[in-house]
VEXFI-478362 format. One record per atom (N, C-alpha, C): residue number from 1; chain; y, x, z. Coordinates in Angstrom, 3 decimals, padded with zeros to 6 digits. Layout:
N
- i,ch,v,u,w
- NUM,A,Y,X,Z
...
END
This chain:
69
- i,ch,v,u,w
- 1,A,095.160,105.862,116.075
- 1,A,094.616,106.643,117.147
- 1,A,093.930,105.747,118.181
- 2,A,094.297,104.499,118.323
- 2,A,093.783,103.523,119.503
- 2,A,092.710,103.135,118.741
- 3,A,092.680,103.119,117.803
- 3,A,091.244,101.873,117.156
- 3,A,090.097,102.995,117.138
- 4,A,090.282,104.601,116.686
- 4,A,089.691,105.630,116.236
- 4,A,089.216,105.820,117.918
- 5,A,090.194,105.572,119.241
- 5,A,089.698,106.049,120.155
- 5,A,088.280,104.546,120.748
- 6,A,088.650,104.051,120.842
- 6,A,088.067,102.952,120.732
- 6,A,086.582,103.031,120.378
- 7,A,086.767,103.146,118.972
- 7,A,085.255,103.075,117.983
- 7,A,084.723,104.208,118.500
- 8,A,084.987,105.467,119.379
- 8,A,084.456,106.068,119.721
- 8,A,084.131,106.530,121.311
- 9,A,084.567,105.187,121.728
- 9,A,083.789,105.098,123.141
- 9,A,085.521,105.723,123.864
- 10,A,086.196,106.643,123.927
- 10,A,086.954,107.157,124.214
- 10,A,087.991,106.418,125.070
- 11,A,088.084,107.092,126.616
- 11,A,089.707,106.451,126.892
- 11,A,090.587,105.868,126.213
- 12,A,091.224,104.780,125.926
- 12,A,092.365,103.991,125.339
- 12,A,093.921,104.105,126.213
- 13,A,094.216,105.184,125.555
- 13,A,096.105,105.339,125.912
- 13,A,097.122,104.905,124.716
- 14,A,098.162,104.119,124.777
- 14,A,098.939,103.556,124.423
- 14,A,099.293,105.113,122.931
- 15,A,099.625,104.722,122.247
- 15,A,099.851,105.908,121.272
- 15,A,101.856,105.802,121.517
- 16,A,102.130,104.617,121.727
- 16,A,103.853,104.510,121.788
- 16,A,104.196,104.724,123.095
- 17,A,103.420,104.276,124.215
- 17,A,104.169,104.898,126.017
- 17,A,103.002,105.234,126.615
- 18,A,102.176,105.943,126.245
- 18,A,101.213,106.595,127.182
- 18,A,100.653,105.789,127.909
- 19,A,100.815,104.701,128.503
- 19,A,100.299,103.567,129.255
- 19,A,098.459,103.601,128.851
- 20,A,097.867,103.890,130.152
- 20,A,096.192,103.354,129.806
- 20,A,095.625,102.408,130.263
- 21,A,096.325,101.274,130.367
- 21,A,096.267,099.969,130.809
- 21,A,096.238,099.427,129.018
- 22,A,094.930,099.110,128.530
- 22,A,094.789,098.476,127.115
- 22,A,093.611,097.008,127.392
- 23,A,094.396,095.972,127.308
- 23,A,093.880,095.003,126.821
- 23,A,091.966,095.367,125.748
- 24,A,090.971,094.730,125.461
- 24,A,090.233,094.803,124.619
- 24,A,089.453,093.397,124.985
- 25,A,089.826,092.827,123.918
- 25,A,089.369,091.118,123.381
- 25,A,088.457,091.094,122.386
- 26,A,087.193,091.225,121.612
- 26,A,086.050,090.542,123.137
- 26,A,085.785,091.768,124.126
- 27,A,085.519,092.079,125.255
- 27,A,084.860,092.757,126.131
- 27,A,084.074,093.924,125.525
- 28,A,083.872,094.925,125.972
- 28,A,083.088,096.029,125.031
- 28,A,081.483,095.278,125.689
- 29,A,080.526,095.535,124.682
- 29,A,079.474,094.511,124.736
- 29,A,078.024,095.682,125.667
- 30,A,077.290,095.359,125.982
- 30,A,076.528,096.257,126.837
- 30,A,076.140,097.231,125.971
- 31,A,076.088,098.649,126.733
- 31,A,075.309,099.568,125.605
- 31,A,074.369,099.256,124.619
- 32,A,074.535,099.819,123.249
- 32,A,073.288,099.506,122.593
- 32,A,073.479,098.239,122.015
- 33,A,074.114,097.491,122.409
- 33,A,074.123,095.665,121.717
- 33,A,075.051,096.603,120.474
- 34,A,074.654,095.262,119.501
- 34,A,075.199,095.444,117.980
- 34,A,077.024,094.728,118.868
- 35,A,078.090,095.207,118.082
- 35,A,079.280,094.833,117.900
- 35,A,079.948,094.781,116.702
- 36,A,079.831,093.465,116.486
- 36,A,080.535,092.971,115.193
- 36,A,081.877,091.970,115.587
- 37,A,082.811,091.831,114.468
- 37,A,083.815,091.078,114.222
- 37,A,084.867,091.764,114.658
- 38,A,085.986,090.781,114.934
- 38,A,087.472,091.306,115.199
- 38,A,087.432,091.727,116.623
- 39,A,088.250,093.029,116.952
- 39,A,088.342,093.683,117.751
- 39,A,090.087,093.581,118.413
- 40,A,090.574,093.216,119.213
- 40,A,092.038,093.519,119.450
- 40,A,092.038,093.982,120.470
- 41,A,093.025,094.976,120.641
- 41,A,093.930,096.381,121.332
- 41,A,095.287,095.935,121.712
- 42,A,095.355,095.598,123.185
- 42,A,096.977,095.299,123.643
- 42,A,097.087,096.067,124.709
- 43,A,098.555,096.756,124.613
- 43,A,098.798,097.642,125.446
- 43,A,099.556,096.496,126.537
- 44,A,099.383,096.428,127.677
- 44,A,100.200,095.648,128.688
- 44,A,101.533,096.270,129.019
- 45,A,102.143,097.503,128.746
- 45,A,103.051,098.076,128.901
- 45,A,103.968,097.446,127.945
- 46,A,103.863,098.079,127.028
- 46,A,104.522,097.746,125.542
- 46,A,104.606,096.833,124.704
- 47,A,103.487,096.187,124.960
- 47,A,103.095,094.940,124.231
- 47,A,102.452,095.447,122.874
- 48,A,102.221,097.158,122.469
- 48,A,101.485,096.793,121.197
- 48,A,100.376,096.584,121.039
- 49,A,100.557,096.045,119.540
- 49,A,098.602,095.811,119.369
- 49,A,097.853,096.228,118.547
- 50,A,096.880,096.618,118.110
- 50,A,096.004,096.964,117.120
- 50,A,094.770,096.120,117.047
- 51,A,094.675,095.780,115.616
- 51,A,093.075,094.643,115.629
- 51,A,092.410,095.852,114.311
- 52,A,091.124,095.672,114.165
- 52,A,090.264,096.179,113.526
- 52,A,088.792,095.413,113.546
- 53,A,088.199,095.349,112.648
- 53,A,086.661,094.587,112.516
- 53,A,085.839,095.774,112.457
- 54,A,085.047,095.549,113.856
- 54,A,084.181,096.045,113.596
- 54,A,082.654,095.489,112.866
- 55,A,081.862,096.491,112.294
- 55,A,080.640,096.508,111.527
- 55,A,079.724,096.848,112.139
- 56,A,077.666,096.411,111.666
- 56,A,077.410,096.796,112.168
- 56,A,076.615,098.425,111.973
- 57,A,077.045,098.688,111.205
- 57,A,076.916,100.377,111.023
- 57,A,078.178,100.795,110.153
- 58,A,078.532,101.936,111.273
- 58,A,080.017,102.533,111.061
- 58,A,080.175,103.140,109.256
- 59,A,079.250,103.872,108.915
- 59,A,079.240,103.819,107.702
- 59,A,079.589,103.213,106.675
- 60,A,079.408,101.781,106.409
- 60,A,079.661,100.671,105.879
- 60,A,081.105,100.314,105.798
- 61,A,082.142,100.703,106.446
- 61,A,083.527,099.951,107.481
- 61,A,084.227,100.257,106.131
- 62,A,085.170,099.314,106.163
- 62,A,086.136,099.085,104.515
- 62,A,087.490,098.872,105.003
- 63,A,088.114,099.198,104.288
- 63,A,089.792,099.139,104.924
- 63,A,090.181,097.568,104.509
- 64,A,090.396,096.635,105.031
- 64,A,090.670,095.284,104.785
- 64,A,092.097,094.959,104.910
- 65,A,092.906,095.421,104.848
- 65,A,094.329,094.752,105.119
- 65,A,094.386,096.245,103.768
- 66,A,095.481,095.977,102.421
- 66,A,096.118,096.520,101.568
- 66,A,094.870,097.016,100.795
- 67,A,093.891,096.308,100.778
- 67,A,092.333,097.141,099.873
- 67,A,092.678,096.361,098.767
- 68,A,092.722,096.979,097.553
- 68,A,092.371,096.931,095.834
- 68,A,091.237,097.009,095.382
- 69,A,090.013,096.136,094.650
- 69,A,088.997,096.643,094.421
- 69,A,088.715,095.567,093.329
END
């Protein structure tokens, strides 16, 4: 739910304590700039985290952690 809110521009609230205090490492990049590579999600409350790579067209995006191919 954090990475899905994320990739879609959306408020970032903690999915485990509601907390909307979220860390995002690198910086969201100016409108319109391409955003590629690793993305990380830390909640300062809780301490959780979520990482995801982003691409540069959403279309393309591949599940990389447990992918068979």
């Amino acid at each position: 739910m954090l990475i899905a809110a994320d990739r879609d521009h959306k408020p970032l609230v903690c999915p485990s304590c509601d907390c909307t205090v979220i860390e995002r490492t690198p910086r969201r990049p100016p409108r319109g700039a391409p955003e590629l590579g690793r993305i990380t999600l830390h909640c300062s409350a809780c301490g959780r985290s979520a990482v995801y790579l982003a691409v540069a067209n959403p279309g393309t995006q591949h599940q990389v952690e447990g992918s068979k191919e």
